[in-house]
C-alpha positions as CSV (number, residue, x, y, z in Angstrom):
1,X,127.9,192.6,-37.3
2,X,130.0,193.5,-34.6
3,X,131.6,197.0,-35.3
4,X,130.0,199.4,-34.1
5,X,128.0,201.8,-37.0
6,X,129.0,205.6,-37.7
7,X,126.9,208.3,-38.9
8,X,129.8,210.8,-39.2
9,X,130.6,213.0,-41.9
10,X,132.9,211.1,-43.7
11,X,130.9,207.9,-43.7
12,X,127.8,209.7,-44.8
13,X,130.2,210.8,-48.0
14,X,131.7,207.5,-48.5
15,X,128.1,205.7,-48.9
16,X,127.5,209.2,-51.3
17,X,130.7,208.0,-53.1
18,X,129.8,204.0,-53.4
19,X,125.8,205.1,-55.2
20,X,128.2,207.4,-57.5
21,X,130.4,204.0,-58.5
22,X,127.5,202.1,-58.9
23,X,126.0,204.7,-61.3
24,X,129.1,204.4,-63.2
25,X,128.9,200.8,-63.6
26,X,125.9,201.2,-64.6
27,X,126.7,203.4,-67.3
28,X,129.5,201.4,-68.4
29,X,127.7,198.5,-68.8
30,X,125.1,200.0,-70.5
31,X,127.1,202.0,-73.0
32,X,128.6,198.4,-73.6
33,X,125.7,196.4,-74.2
34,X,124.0,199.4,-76.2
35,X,127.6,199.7,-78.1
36,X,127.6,196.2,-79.0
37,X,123.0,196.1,-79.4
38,X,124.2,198.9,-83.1
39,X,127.3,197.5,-84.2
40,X,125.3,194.0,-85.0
41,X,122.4,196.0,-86.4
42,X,125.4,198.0,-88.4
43,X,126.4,194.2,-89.4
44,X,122.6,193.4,-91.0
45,X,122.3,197.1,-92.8
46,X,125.4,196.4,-94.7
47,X,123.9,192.7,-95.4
48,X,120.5,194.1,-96.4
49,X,120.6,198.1,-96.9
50,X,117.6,198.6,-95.2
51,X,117.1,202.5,-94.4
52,X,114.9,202.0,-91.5
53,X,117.4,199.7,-90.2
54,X,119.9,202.3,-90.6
55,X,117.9,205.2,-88.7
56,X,117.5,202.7,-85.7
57,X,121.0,202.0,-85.5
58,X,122.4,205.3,-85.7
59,X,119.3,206.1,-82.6
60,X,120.7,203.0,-80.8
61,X,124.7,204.8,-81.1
62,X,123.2,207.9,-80.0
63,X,121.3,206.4,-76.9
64,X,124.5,205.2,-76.2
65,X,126.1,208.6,-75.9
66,X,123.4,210.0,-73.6
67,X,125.7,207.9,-70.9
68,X,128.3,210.5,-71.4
69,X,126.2,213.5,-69.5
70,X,125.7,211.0,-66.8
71,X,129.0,210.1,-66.7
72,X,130.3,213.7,-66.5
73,X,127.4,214.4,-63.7
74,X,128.3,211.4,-61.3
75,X,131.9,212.9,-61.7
76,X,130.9,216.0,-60.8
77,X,129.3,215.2,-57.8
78,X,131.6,213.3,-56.3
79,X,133.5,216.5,-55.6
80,X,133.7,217.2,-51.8
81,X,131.1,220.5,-51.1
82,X,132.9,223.7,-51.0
83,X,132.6,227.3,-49.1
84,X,130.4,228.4,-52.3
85,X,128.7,225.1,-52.9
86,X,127.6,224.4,-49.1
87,X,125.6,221.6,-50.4
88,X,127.9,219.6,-53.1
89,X,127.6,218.7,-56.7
90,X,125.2,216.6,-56.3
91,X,123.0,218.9,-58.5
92,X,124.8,218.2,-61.6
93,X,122.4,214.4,-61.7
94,X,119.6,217.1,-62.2
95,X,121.2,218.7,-65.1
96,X,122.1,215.7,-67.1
97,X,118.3,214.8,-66.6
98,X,117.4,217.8,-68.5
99,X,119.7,217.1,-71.0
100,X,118.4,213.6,-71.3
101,X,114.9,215.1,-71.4
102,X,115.9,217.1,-74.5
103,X,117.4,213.8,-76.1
104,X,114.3,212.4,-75.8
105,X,112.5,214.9,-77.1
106,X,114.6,214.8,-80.2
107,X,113.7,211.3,-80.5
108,X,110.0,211.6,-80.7
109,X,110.5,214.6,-83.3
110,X,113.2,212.5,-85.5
111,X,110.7,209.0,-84.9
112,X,107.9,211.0,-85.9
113,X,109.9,213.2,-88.8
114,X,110.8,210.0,-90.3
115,X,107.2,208.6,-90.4
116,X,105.8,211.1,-92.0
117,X,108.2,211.0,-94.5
118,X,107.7,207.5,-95.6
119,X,104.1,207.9,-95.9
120,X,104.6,210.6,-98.6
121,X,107.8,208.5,-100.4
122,X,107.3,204.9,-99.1
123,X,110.7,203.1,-99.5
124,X,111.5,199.2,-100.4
125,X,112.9,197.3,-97.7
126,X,115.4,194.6,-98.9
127,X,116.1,191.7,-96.5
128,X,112.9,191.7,-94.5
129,X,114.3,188.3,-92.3
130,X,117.4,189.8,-91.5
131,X,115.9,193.5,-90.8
132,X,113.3,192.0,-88.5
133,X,115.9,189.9,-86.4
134,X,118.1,193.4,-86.3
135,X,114.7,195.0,-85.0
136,X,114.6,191.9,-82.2
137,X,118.2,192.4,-81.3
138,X,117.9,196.2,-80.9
139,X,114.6,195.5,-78.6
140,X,116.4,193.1,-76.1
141,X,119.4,195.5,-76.0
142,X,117.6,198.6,-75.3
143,X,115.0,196.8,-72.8
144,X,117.8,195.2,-70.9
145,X,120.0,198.5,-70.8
146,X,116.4,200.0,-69.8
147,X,115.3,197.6,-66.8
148,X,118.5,197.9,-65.1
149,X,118.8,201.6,-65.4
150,X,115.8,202.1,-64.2
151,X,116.7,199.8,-61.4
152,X,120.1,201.2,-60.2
153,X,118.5,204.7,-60.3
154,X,115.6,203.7,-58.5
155,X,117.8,202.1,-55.8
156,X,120.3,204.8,-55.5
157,X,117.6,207.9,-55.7
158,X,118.9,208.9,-58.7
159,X,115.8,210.5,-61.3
160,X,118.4,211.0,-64.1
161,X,119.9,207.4,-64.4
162,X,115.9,206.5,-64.2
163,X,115.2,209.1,-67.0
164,X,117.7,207.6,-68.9
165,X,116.5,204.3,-68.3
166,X,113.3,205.3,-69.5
167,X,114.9,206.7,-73.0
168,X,116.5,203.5,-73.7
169,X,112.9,202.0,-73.3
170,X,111.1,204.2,-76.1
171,X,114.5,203.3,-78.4
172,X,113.4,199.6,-78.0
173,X,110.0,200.4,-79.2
174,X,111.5,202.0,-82.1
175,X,113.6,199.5,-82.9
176,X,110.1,197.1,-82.2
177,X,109.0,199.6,-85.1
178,X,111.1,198.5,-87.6
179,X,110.1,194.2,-86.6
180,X,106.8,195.4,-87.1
181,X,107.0,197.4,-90.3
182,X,109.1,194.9,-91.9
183,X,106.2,192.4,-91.2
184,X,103.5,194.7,-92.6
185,X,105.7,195.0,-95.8
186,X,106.2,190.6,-96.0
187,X,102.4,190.8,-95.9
188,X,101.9,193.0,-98.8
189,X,100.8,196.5,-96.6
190,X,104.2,198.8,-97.7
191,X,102.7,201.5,-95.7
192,X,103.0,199.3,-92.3
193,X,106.5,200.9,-91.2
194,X,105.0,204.3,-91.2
195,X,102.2,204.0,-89.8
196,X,103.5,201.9,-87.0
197,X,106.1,204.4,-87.0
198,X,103.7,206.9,-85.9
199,X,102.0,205.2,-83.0
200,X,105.6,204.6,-81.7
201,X,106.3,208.4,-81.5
202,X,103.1,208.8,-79.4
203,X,104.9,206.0,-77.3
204,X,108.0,208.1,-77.0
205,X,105.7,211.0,-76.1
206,X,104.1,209.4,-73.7
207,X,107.4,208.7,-72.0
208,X,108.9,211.9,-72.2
209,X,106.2,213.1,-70.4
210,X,106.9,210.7,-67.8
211,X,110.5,211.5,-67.6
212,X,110.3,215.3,-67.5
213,X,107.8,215.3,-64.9
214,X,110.3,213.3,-63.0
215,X,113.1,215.3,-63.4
216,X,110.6,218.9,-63.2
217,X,109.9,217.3,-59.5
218,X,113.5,216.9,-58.5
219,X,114.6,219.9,-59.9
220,X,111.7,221.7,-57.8
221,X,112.3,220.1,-54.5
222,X,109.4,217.6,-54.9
223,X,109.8,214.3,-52.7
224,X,107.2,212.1,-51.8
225,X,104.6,213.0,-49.5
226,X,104.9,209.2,-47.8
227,X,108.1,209.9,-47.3
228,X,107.0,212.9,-45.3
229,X,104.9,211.5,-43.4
230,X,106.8,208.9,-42.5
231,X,110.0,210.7,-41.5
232,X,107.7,212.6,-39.1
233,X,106.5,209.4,-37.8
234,X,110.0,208.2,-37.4
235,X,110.5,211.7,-35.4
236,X,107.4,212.0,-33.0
237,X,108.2,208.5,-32.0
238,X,111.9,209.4,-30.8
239,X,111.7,209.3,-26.7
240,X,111.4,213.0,-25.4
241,X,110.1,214.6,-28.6
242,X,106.7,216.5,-27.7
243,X,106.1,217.1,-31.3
244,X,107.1,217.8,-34.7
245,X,106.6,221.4,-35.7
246,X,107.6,220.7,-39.3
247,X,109.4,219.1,-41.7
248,X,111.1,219.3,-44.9
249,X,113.5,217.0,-47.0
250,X,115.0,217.7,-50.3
251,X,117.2,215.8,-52.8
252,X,121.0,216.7,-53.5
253,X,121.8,214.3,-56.5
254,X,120.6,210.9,-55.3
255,X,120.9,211.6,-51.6
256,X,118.4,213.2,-49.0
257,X,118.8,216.2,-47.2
258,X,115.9,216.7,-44.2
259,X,115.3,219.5,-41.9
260,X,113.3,219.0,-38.6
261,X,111.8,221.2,-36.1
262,X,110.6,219.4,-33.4
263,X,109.5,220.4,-29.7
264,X,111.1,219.1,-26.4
265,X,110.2,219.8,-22.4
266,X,111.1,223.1,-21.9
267,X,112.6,222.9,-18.6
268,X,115.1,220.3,-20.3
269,X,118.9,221.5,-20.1
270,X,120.4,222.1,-23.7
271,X,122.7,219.1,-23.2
272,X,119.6,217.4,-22.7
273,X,117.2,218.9,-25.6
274,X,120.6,218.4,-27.8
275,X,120.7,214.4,-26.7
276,X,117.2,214.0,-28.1
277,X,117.9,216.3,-31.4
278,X,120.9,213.5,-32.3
279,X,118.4,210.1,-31.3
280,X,116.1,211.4,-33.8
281,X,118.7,212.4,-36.1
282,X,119.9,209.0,-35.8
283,X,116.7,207.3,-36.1
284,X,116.4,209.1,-40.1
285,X,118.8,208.0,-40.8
286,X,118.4,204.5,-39.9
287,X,114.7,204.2,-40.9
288,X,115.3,206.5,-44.6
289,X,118.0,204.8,-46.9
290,X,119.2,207.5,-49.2
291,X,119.1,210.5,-46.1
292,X,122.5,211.1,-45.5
293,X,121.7,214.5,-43.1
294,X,119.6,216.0,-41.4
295,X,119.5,219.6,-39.2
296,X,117.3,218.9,-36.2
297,X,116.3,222.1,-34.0
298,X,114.5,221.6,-30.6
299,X,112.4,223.7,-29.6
300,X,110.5,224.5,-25.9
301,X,107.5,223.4,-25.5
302,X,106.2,225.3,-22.6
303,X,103.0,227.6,-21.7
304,X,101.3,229.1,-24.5
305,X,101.9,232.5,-23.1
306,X,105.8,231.8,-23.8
307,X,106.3,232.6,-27.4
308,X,110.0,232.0,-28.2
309,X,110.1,233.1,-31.5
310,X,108.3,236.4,-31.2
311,X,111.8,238.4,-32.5
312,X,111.7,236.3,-36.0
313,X,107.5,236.8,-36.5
314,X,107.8,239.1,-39.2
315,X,110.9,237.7,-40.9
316,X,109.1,234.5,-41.6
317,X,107.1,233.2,-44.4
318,X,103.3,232.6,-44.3
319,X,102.1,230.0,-46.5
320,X,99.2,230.6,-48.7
């Protein structure tokens, strides 16, 4: 409360550096929980030899590994930028999202795979109590791994610790599958785990498509039109600034990136259009979170016969 606040360089990458520990926590903890969520359903399969059971354990194990990408792309991008990378690693987040993407998609053609197959050749489940309470145990760990992925993601900007979260979420309806088809086969109906196996896989379907639209949206520079309009708000409201001419933000990892062009009195002196550049700079950074820089050019805004940008007309692009 009463040292005074930086924006400097190597604050900006230390708060970059504390979201990349808290991703690893999060992994950590996750791959833990998930780690110990199959080795108690490994427990019941041995106790009742349920095949079902098995295929939701060995999912469970592998949702578990899809922690490792993550974990090599928060490593990654905690690397400092170089003269070739100009903006980071921060990239590499995006990259494990496709990866978890394609994990995903695996899981919805395995779920789905599986069903069909025990439509044609139905198989006896032994032990229904103890393969439904497995089913219950790989729910809870899967939807608790899930809600605080999706949370630490959300909070840190990053869309492939979110994706993630979201792919331990269909593995608890999976192993919600096996509860469910275990009770179907108590009540006489052997075809229950199947078919209940199939609506899952739409589930999972349904998710992916959620997740790879997120990642699609980060990987093509998509952010949040609110956000837009609020940084801009956040800009025109900055004493001195005339106007905001445009302005675009992008994501590096789970931090923001925001260029401005905004327009200042142009019989200001450049000390003086620079002051006002750096309060607006300043005020981005206080009023969005997870921006960590932004390039701010002021520009004059004088008579309209005054064009000051006449040499780069044909050099720039003209949106369609």
């Amino acid at each position: 409360m009463v040292m005074p606040h930086s924006h400097d360089a190597a604050a900006r990458t230390d708060h970059a550096l504390e979201t990349s520990r808290r991703g690893m926590r999060t992994l950590a903890i996750s791959f833990a929980v998930l780690t110990v969520t199959a080795l108690a359903q490994v427990v019941v399969f041995m106790m009742s030899g349920s095949v079902a059971l098995l295929g939701d354990t060995l999912h469970n194990f592998a949702d578990a590994l899809t922690a490792v990408p993550l974990a090599i792309a928060f490593t990654v991008g905690r690397r400092m930028a170089s003269r070739r990378f100009t903006y980071g690693y921060g990239r590499a987040e995006d990259l494990a999202g496709i990866v978890i993407v394609v994990i995903i998609a695996a899981s919805a053609g395995l779920a789905g795979y599986e069903a069909v197959q025990r439509l044609v050749n139905p198989r006896e489940i032994q032990a229904l109590g103890w393969v439904a309470a497995a089913g219950v145990i790989g729910f809870l760990g899967n939807e608790l791994v899930a809600r605080y992925r999706i949370k630490v993601g959300r909070e840190i900007g990053s869309a492939a610790l979110v994706a993630d979260g979201l792919h331990a979420r269909t593995d608890g309806f999976t192993s919600l599958a096996v509860l469910v088809g275990a009770a179907g086969v108590w009540a006489g109906w052997p075809y229950a785990d199947p078919v209940i196996g199939l609506l899952i896989t739409v589930a999972i379907l349904y998710v992916l498509r959620d997740a790879a639209r997120e990642v699609y949206h980060r990987l093509m520079d998509a952010v949040d039109p609110a956000l837009i309009a609020q940084a801009e708000q956040v800009v025109a409201e900055t004493p001195g600034v005339h106007g905001v001419g445009s302005l675009r933000m992008r994501w590096i990892g789970h931090s923001l990136r925001a260029e401005v062009d905004l327009l200042v009195d142009h019989r200001l002196s450049l000390v003086q259009a620079h002051a006002i550049a750096a309060e607006a700079e300043h005020r981005l950074i206080h009023h969005l979170p997870r921006l960590t820089a932004a390039t701010v050019h002021a520009d004059p805004d004088g008579p309209a016969e005054h064009d000051h940008h006449a040499s780069l007309t044909n050099h720039r692009m003209i949106p369609s």
